[in-house]
N, C-alpha and C positions, 0 to 999 in steps of 0.2 A: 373711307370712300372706295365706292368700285371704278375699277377700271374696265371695259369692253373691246379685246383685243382681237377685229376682224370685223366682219361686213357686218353695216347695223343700218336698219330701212327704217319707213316713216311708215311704209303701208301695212294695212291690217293684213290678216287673214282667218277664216276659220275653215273649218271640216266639216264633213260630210260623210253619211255612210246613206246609199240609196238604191234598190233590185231595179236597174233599169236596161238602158243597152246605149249604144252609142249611134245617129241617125244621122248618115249625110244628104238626107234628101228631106230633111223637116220641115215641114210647114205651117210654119208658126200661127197662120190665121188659120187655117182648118182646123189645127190642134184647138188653137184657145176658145173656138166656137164648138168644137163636142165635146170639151168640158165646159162649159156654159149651159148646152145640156143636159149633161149627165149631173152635174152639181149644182144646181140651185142656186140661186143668185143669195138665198138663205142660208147655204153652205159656204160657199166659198166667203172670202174677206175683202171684198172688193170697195173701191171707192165708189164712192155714190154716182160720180162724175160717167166713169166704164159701163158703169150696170143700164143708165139714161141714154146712153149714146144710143142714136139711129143708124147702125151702119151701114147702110142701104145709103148714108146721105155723104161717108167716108171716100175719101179717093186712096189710091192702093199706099204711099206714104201714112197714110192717117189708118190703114188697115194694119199696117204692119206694127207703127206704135200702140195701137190700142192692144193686138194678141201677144209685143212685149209686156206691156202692163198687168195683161189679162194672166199670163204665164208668171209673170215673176210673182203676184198679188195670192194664183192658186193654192200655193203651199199651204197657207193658211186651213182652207177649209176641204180641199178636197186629197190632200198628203201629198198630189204628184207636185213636180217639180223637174227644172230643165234650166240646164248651165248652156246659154245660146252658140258660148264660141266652144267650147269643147263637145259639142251636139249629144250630149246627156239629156235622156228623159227619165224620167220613171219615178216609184212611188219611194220619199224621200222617208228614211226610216231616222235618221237625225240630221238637222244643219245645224252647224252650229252658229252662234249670235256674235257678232262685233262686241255687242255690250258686254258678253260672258267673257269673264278672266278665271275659271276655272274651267275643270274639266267639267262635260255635263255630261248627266246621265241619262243612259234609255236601256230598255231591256226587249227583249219580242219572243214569247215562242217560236217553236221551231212551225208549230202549227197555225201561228201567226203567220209567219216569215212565208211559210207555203201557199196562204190563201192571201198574202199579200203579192206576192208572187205572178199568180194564177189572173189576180185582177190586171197585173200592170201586162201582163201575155194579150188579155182579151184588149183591153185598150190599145192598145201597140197595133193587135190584128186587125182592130174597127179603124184604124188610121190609117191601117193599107201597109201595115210592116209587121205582118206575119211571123216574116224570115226573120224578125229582129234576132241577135244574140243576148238572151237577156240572162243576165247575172247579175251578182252582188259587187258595187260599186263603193269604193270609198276614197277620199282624197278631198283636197284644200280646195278655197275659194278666194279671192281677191275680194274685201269689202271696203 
């Protein structure tokens, strides 16, 4: 039998490596509407529920759950991705999964990594954050 000598939690966590910038002025419904945009309701992994909504018929509470949903659901199809309380945006080069008990793997050129780069600049600029400081981000997540 083992024994576990020191601080032991119940809560998960995984990692994260992502070229984004860090944004205290985000706007989560502007954001999650020009990627609705730019990604295709055929791209992105959206519920069916998000993609139907009228929201011309949302009040600013029901604006702001739907561009959570919209934001947490993007990863999927269009790479970007955004940690709401540590105001992280940008294009998410691995998360890792709750479900995953190993390490996971990913790889990217360097020529990847530039022209992934270069996208998450122009998106940041079309959002009105230009001046973003955008670099290579990595670090944990609460699931």
């Amino acid at each position: 039998m083992k024994v576990r000598i020191g601080f032991v939690s119940n809560s998960s966590s995984s990692s994260f490596v992502m070229i984004g910038a860090k944004l205290n002025d985000f706007d989560n419904v502007k954001v999650a509407k020009r990627l609705m945009e730019l990604y295709p309701d055929t791209k992105l992994d959206l519920p069916s529920y998000l993609k139907d909504k009228d929201f011309a018929d949302l009040d600013e509470d029901e604006q702001e759950d739907w561009a959570y949903e919209v934001l947490s659901s993007a990863r999927g199809g269009s790479g970007f991705t955004y940690f709401g309380e540590e105001g992280l945006f940008g294009y998410a080069i691995y998360c890792g999964d709750s479900q995953e008990y190993e390490v996971g793997d990913f790889s990217m050129s360097l020529e990847e990594l530039q022209k992934k780069t270069e996208e998450t600049k122009k998106l940041l600029a079309d959002l009105g954050h230009a001046d973003a400081d955008v670099k290579l981000i990595g670090g944990q997540y609460s699931c």
